[in-house]
N, CA, C and O atoms as a Tinker XYZ file with bonds, in Angstrom:
   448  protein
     1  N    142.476000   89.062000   93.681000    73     2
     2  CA   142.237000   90.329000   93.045000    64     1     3
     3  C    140.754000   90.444000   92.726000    63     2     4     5
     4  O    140.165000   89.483000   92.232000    81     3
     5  N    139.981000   91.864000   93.055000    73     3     6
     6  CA   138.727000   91.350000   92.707000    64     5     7
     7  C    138.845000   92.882000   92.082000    63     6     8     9
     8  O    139.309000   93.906000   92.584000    81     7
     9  N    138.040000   92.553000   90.360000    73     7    10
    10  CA   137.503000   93.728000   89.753000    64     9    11
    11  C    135.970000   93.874000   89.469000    63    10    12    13
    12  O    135.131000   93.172000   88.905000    81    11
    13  N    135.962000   95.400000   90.266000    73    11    14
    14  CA   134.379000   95.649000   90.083000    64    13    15
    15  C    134.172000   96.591000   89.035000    63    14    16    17
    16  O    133.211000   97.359000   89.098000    81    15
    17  N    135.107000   96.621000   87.911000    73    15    18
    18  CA   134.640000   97.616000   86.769000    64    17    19
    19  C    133.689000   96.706000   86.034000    63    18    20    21
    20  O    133.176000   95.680000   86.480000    81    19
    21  N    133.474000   97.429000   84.408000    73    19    22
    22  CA   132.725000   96.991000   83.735000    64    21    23
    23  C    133.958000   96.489000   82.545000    63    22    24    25
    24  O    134.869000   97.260000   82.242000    81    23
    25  N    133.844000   95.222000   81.993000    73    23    26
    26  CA   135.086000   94.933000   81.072000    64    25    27
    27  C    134.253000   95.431000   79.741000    63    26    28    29
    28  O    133.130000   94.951000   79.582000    81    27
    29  N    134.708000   96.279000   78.878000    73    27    30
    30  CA   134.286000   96.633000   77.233000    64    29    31
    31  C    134.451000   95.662000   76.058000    63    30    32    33
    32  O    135.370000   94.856000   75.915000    81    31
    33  N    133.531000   95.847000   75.333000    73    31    34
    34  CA   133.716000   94.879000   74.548000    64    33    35
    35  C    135.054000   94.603000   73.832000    63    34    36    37
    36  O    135.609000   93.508000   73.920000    81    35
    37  N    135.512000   95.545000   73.180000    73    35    38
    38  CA   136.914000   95.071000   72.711000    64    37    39
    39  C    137.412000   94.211000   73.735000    63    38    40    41
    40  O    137.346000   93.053000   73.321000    81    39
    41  N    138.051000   94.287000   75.312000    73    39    42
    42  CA   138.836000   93.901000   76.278000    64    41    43
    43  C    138.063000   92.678000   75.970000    63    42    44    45
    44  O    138.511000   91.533000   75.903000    81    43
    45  N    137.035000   93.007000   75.820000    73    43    46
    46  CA   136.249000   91.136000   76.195000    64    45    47
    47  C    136.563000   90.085000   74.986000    63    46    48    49
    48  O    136.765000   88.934000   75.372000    81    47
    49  N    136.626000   90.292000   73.704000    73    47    50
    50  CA   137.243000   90.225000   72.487000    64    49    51
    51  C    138.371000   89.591000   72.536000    63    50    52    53
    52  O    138.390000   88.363000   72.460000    81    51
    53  N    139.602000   90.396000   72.685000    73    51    54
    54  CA   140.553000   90.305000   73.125000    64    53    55
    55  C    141.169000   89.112000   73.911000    63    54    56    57
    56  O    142.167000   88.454000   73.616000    81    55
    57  N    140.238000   88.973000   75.113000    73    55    58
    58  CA   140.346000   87.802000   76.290000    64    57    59
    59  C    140.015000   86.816000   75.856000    63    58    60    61
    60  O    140.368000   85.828000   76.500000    81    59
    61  N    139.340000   86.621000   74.815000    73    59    62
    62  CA   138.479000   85.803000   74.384000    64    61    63
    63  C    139.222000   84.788000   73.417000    63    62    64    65
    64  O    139.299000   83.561000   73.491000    81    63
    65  N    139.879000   85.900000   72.248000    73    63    66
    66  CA   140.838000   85.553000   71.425000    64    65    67
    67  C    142.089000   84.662000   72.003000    63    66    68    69
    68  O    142.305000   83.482000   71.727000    81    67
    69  N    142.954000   85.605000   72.975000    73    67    70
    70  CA   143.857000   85.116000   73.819000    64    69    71
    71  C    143.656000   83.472000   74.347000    63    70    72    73
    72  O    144.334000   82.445000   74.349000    81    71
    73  N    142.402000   83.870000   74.752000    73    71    74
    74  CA   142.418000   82.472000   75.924000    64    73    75
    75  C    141.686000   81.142000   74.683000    63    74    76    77
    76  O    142.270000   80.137000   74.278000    81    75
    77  N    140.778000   81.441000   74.459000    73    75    78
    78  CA   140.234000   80.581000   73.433000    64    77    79
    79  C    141.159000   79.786000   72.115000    63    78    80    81
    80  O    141.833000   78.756000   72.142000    81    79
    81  N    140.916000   80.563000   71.208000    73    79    82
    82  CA   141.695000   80.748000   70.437000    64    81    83
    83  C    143.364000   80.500000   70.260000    63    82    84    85
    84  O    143.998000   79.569000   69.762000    81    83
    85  N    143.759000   81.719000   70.877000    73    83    86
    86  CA   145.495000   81.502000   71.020000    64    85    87
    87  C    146.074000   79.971000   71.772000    63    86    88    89
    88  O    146.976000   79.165000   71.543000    81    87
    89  N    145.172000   80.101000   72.600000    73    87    90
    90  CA   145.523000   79.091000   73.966000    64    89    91
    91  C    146.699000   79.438000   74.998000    63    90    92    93
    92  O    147.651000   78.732000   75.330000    81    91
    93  N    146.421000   80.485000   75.330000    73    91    94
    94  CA   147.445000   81.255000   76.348000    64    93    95
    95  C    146.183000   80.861000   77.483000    63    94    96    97
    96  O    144.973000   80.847000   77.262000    81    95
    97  N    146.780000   80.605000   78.542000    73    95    98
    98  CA   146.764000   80.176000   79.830000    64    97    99
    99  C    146.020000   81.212000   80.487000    63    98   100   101
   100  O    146.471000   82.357000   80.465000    81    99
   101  N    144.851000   80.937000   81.117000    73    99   102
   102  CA   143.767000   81.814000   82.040000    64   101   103
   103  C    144.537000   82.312000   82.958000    63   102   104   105
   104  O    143.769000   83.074000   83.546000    81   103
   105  N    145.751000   82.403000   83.575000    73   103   106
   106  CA   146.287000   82.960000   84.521000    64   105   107
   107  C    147.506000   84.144000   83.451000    63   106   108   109
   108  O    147.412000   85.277000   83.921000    81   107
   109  N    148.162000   84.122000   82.668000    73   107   110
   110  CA   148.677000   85.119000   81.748000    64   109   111
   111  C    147.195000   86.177000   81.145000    63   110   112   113
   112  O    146.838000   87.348000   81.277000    81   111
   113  N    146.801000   85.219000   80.611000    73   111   114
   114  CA   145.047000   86.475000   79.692000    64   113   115
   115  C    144.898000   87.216000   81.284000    63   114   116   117
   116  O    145.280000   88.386000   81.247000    81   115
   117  N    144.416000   86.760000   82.679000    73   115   118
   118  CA   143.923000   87.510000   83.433000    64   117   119
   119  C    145.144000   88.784000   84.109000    63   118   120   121
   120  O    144.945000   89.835000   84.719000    81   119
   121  N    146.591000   88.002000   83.600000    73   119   122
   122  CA   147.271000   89.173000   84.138000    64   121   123
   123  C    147.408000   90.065000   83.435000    63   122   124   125
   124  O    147.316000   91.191000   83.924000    81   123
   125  N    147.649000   89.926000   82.177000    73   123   126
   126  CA   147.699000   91.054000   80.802000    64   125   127
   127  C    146.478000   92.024000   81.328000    63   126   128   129
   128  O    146.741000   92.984000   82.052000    81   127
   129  N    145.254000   91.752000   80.964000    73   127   130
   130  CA   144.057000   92.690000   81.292000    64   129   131
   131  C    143.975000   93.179000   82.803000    63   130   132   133
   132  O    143.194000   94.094000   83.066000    81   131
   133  N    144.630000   92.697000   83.651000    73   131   134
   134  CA   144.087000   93.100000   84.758000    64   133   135
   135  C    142.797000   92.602000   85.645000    63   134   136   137
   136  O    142.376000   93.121000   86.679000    81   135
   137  N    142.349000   91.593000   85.038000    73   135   138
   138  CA   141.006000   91.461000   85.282000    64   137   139
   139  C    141.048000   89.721000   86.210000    63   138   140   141
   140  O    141.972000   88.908000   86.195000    81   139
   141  N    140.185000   89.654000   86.676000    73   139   142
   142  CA   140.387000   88.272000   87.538000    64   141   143
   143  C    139.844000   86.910000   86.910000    63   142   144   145
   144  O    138.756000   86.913000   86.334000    81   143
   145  N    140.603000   85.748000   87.020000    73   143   146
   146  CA   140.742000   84.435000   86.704000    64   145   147
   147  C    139.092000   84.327000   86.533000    63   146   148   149
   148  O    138.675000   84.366000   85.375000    81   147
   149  N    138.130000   84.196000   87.608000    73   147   150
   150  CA   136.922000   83.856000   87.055000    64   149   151
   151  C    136.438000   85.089000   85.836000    63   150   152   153
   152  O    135.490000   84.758000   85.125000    81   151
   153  N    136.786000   85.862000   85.699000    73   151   154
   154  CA   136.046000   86.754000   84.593000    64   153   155
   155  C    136.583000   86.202000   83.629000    63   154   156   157
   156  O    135.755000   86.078000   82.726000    81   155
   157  N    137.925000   85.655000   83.263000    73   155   158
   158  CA   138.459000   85.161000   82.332000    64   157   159
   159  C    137.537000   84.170000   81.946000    63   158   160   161
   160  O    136.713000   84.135000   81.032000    81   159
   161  N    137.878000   83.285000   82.928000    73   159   162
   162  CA   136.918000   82.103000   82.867000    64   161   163
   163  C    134.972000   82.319000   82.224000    63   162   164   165
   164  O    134.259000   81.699000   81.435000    81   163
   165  N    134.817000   83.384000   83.002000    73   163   166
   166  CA   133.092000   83.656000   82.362000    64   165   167
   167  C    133.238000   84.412000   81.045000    63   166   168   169
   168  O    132.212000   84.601000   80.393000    81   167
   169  N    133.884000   84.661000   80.791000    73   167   170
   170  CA   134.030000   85.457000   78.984000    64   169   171
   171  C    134.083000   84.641000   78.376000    63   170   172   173
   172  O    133.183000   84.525000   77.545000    81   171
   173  N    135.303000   83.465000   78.434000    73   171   174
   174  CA   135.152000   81.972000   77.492000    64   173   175
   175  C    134.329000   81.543000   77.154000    63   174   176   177
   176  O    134.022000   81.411000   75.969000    81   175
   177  N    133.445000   81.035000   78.528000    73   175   178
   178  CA   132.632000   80.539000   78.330000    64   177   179
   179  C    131.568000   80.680000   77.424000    63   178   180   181
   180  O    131.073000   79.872000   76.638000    81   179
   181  N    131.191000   82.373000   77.788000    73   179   182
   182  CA   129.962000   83.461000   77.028000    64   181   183
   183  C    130.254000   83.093000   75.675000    63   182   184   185
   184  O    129.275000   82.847000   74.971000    81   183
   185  N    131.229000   83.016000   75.233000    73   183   186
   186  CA   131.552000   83.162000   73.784000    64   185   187
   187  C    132.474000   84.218000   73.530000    63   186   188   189
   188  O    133.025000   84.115000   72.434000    81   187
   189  N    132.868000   85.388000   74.345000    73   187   190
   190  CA   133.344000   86.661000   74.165000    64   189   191
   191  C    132.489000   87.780000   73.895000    63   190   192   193
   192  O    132.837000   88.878000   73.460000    81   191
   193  N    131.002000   87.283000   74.282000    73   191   194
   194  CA   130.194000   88.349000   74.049000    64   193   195
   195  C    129.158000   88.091000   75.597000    63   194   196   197
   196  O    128.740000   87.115000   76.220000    81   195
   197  N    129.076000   89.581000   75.718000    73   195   198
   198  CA   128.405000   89.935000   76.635000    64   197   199
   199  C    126.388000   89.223000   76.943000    63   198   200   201
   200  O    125.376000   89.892000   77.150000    81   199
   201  N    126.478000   88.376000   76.885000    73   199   202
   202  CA   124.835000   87.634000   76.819000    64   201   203
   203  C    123.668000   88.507000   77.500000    63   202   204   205
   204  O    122.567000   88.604000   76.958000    81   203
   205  N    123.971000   89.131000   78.707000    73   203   206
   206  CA   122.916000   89.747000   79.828000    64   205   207
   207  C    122.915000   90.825000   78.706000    63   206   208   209
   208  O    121.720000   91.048000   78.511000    81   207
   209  N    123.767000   91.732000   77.736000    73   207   210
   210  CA   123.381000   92.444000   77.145000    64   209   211
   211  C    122.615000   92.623000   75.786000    63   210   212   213
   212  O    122.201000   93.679000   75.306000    81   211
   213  N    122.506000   91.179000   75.205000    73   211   214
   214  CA   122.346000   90.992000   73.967000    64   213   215
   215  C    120.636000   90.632000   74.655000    63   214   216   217
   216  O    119.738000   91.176000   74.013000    81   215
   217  N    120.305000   90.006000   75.551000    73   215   218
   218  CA   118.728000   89.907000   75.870000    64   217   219
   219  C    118.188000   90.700000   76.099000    63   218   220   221
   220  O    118.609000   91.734000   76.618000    81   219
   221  N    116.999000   90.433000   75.753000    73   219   222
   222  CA   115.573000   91.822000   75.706000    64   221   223
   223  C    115.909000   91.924000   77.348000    63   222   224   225
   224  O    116.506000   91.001000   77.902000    81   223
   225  N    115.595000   92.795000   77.883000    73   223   226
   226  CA   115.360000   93.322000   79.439000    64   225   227
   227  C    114.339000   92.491000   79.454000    63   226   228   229
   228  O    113.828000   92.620000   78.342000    81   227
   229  N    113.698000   91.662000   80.097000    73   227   230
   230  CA   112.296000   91.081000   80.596000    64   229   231
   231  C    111.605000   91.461000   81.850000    63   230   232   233
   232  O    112.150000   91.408000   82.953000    81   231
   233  N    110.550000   91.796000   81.670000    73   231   234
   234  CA   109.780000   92.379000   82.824000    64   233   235
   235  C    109.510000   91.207000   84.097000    63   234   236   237
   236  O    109.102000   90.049000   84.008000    81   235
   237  N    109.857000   91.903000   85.133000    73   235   238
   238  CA   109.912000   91.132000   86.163000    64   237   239
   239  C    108.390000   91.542000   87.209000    63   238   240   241
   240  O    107.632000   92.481000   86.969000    81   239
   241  N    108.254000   90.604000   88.309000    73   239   242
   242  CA   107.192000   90.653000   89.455000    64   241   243
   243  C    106.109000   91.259000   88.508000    63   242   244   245
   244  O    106.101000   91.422000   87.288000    81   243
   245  N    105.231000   91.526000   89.449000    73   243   246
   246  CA   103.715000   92.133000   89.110000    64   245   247
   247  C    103.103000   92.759000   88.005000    63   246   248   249
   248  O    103.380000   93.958000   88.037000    81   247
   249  N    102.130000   92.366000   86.686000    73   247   250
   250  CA   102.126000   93.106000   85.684000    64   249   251
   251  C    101.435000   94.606000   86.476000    63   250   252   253
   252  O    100.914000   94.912000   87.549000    81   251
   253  N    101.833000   95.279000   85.127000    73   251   254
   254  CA   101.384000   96.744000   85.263000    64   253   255
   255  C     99.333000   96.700000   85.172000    63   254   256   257
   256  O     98.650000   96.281000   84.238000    81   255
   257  N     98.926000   97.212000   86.317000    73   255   258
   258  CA    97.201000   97.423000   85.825000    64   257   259
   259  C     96.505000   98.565000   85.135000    63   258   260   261
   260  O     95.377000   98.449000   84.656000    81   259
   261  N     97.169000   99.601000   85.101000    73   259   262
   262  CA    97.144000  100.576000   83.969000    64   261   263
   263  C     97.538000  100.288000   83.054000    63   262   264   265
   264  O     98.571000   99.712000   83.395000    81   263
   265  N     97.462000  100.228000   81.442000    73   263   266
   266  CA    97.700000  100.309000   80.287000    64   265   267
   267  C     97.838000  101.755000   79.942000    63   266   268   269
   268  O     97.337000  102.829000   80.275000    81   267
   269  N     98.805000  101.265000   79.066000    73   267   270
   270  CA    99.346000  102.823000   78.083000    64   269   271
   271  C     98.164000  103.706000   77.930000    63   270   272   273
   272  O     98.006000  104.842000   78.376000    81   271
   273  N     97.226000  102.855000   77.096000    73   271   274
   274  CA    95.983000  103.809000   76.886000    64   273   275
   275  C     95.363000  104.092000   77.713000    63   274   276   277
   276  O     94.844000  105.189000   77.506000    81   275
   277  N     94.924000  103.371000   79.259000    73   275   278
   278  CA    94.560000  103.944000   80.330000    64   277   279
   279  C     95.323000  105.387000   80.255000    63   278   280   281
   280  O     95.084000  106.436000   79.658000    81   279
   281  N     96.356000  104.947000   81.141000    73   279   282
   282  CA    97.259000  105.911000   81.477000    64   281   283
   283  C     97.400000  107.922000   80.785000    63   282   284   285
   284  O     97.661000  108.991000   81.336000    81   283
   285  N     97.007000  107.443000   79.168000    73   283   286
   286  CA    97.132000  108.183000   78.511000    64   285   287
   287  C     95.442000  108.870000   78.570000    63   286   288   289
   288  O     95.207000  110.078000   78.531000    81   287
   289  N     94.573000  107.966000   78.654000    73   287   290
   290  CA    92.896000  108.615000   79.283000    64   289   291
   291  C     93.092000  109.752000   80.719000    63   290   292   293
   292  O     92.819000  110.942000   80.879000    81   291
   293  N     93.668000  108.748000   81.550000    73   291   294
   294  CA    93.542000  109.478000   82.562000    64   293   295
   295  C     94.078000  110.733000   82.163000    63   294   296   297
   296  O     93.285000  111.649000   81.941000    81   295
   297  N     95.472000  110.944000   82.019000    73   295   298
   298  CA    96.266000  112.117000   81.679000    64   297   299
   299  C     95.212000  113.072000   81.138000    63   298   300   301
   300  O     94.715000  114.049000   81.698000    81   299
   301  N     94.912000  112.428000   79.567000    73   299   302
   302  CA    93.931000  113.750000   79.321000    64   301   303
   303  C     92.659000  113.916000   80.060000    63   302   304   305
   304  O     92.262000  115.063000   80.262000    81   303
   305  N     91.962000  112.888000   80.492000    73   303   306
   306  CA    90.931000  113.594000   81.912000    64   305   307
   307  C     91.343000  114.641000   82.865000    63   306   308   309
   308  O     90.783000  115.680000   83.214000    81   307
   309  N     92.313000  114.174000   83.150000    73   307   310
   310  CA    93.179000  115.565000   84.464000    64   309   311
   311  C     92.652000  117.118000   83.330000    63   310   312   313
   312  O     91.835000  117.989000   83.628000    81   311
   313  N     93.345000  117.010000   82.236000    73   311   314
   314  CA    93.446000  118.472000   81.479000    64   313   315
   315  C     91.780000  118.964000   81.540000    63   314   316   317
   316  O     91.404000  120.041000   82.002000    81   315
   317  N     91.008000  118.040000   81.034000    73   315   318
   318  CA    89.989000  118.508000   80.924000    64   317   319
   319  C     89.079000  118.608000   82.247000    63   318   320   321
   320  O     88.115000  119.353000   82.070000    81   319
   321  N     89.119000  118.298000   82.945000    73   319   322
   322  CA    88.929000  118.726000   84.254000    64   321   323
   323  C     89.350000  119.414000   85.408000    63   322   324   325
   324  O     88.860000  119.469000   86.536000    81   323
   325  N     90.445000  119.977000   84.867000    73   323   326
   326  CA    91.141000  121.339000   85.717000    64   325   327
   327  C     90.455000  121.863000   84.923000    63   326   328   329
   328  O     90.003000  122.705000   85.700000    81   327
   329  N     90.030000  122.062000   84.101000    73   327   330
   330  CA    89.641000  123.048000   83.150000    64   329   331
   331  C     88.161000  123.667000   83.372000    63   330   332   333
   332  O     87.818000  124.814000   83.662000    81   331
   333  N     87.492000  122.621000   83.157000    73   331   334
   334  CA    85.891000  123.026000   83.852000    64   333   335
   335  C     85.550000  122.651000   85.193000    63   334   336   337
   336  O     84.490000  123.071000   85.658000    81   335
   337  N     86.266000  121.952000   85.846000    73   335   338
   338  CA    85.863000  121.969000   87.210000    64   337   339
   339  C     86.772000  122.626000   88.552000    63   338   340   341
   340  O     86.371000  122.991000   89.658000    81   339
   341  N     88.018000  122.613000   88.021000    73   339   342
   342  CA    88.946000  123.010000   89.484000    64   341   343
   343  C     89.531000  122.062000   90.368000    63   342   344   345
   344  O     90.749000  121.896000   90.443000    81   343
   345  N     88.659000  121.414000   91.065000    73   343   346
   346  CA    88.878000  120.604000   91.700000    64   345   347
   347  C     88.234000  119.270000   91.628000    63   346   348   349
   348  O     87.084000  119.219000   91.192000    81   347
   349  N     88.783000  118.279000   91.971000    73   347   350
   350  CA    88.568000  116.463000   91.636000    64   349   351
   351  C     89.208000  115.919000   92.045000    63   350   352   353
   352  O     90.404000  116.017000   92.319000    81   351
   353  N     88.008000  114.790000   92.224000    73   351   354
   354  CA    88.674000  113.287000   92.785000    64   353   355
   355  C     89.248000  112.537000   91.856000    63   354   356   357
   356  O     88.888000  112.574000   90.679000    81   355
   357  N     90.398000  111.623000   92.391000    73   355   358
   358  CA    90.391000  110.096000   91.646000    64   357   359
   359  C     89.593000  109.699000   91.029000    63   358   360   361
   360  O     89.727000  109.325000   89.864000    81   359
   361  N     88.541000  109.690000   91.699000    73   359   362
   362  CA    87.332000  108.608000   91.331000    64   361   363
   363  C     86.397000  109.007000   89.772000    63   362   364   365
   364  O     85.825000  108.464000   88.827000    81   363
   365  N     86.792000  110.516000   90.408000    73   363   366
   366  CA    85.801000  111.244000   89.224000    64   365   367
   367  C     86.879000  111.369000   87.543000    63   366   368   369
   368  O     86.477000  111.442000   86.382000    81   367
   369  N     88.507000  111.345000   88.172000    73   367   370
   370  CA    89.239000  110.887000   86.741000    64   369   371
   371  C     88.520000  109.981000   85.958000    63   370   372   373
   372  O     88.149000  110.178000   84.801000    81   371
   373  N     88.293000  108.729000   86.805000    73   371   374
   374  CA    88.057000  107.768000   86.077000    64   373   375
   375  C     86.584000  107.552000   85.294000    63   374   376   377
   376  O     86.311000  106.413000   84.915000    81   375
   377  N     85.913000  108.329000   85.125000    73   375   378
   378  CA    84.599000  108.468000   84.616000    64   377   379
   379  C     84.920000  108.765000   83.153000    63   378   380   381
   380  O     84.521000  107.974000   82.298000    81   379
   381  N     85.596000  109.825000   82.816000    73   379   382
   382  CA    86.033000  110.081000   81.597000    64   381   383
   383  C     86.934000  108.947000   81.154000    63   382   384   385
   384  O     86.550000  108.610000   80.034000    81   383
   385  N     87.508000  108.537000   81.370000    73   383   386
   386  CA    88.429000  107.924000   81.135000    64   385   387
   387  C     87.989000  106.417000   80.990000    63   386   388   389
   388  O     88.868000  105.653000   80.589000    81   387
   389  N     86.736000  105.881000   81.263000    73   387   390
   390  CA    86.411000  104.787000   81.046000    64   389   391
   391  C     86.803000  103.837000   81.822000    63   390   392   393
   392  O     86.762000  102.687000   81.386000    81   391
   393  N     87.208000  104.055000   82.962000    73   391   394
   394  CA    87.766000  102.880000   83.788000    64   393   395
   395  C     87.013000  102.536000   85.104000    63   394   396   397
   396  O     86.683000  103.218000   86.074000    81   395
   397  N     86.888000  101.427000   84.830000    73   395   398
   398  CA    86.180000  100.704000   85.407000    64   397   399
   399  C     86.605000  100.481000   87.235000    63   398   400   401
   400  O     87.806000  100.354000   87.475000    81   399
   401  N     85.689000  100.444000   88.352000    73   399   402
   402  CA    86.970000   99.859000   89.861000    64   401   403
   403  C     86.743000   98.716000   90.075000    63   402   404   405
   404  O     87.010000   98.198000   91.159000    81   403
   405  N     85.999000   97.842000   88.717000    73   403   406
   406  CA    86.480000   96.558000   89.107000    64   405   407
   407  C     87.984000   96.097000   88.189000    63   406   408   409
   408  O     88.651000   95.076000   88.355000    81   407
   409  N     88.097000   96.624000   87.725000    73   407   410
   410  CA    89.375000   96.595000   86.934000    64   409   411
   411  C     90.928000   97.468000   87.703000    63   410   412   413
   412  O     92.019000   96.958000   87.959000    81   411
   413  N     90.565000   98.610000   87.862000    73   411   414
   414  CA    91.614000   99.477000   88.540000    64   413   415
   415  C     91.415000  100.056000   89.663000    63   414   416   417
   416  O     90.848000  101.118000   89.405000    81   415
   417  N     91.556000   99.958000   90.689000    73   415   418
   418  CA    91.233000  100.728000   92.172000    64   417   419
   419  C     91.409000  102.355000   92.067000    63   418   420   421
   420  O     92.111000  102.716000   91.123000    81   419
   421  N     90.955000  103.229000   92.772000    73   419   422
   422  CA    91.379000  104.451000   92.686000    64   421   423
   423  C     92.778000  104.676000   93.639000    63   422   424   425
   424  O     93.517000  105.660000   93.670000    81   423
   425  N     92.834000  103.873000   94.121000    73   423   426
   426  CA    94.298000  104.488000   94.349000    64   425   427
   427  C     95.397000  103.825000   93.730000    63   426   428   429
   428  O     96.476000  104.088000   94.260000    81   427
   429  N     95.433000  103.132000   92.875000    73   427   430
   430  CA    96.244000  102.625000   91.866000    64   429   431
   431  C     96.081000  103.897000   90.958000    63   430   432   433
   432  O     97.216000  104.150000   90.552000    81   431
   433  N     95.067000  104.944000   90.382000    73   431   434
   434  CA    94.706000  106.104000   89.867000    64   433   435
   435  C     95.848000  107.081000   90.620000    63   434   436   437
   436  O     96.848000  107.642000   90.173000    81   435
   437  N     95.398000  107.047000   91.637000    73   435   438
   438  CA    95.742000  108.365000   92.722000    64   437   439
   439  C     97.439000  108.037000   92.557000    63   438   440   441
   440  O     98.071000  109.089000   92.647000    81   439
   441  N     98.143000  107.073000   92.382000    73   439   442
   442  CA    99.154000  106.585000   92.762000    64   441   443
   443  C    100.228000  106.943000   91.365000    63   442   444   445
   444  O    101.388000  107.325000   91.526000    81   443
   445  N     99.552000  106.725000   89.928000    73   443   446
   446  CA    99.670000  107.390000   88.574000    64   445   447
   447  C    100.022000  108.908000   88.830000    63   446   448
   448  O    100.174000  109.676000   87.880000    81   447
C-alpha cells in the first residue's frame, strides 16, 4: 500500500499513542489509519511529531549577492531615474545605489 497524502498532526498523535504507548502492533496502528507500515514505523520513531516541520527552513546552494539593502537601493534608484532621465542602464542603477562591480556584476542587477 503506498500513501502519498500528508498525515496531520492529530493522525500522527494518535499513531504514535497507539503504537508507542498502547503497544498495539505496527501492522493493526497502520491498518486503523490507513497509512503504510513504514510511516508507522517513521512517526515512532520521530517522537509523533513532525521534525522537517519544527526546523528553521535552512538556506541551501549559493548565498544571495544582493542584500536586502542593496536590493532595496536599487529599487529606489529605478524610481528616481525614470523620473529624471527616461531611459537607463544597469550599470547606471548602480551609481546611485552605491554598488560597487567588484562586488555585484550588472547582470546579477539586470537579473533583480
Amino acid at each position: 500500500m503506498v500513501f502519498k497524502g500528508r498525515i496531520d498532526c492529530d493522525a500522527r498523535a494518535r499513531i504514535y499513542y497507539l503504537s508507542h504507548v498502547r503497544g498495539l502492533s505496527v501492522r493493526k496502528v497502520a491498518d486503523l489509519y490507513g497509512v503504510s507500515r513504514s510511516s508507522v514505523f517513521r512517526i515512532v520513531q520521530e517522537g509523533g511529531v513532525n521534525k522537517r516541520s519544527l526546523r528553521p527552513a535552512s538556506r541551501k546552494g549559493r548565498p544571495r549577492k544582493l542584500t536586502e539593502r542593496q536590493k532595496r537601493l536599487i529599487t529606489r534608484g529605478i524610481v528616481t531615474l525614470r523620473t529624471e532621465e527616461g531611459n537607463f542602464s544597469a550599470a547606471r542603477i548602480m551609481e546611485p545605489a552605491g554598488i560597487d562591480n567588484s562586488e555585484v556584476s550588472v547582470r546579477t542587477v539586470t537579473r533583480f
